[in-house]
N, C-alpha and C positions, 0 to 999 in steps of 0.2 A: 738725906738729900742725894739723888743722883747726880754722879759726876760725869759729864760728857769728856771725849778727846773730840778734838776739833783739829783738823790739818788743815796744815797752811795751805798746799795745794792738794785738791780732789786726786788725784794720781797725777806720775807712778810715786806710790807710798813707798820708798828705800829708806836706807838706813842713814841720809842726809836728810830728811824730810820733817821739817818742824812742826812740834805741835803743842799744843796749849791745854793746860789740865784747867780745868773749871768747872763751875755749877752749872752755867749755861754761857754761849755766845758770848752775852755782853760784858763776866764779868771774868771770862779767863785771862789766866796769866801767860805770861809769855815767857820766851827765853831756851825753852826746853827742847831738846831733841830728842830724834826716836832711840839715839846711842847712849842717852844717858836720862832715860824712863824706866820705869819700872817694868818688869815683864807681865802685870796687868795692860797696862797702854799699849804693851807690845801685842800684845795678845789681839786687842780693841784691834790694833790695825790690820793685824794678818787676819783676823777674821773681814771686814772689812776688803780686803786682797780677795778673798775666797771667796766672797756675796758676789763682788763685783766678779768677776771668772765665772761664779755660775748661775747669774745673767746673764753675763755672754754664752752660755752654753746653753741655755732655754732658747732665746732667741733665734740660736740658728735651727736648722729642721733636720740636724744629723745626730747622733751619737751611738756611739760603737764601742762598747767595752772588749778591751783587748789585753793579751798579756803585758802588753807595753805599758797599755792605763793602766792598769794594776800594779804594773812596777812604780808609775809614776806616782803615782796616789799615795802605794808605802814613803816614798823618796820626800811627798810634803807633810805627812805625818812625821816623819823623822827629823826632816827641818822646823818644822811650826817648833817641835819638840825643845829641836836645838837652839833656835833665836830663844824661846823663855827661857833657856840657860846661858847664855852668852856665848855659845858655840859657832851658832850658825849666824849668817846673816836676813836679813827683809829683803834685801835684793834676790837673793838666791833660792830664798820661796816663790817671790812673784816671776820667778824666771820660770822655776817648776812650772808655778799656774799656768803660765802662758802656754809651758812645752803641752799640760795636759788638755787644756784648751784643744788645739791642734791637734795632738793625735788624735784624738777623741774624734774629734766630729771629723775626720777626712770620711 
């Protein structure tokens, strides 16, 4: 059986952001945070942070790979890295997202 994560709120997905393990919608459970899932769900989300980032980066009509993106791009591999060890934070990836968002498409 496929397990969904379901989040309480669509974004911004941080590291206060609830969410629900279950089979589907109707029949998840509650109570659970993204501070205290496992680093599968964690994963579920920060991928989920990156769809959503690079959507917004399709949509607009610019991108520019620079040494800047490229540092930045190391900087979210290194944190995705660090949230599934308990190092980093989901805040401080989706921060990244945002900064690489930005450079990018100036």
């Amino acid at each position: 059986m496929k397990e969904w994560i379901i989040l309480k709120d669509t974004a911004p997905y941080n590291d206060d952001t609830e969410i629900k393990n279950g089979s589907d919608h109707s029949t998840a459970s509650q109570g659970m945070t993204v501070s205290n899932s496992t680093p599968h769900d964690q994963g579920a989300i920060l991928d989920a942070i990156l769809r959503e980032t690079i959507q917004d980066i399709q949509a607009g009509d610019r991108w520019k790979t620079t040494p800047e993106v490229m540092e930045i791009e190391s900087a979210i591999h290194e944190t995705y890295q660090g949230v599934l060890k308990g190092t980093r934070s989901i805040s401080e990836f989706r921060t990244l997202c945002n900064q690489w968002r930005i450079v990018g498409s100036r």
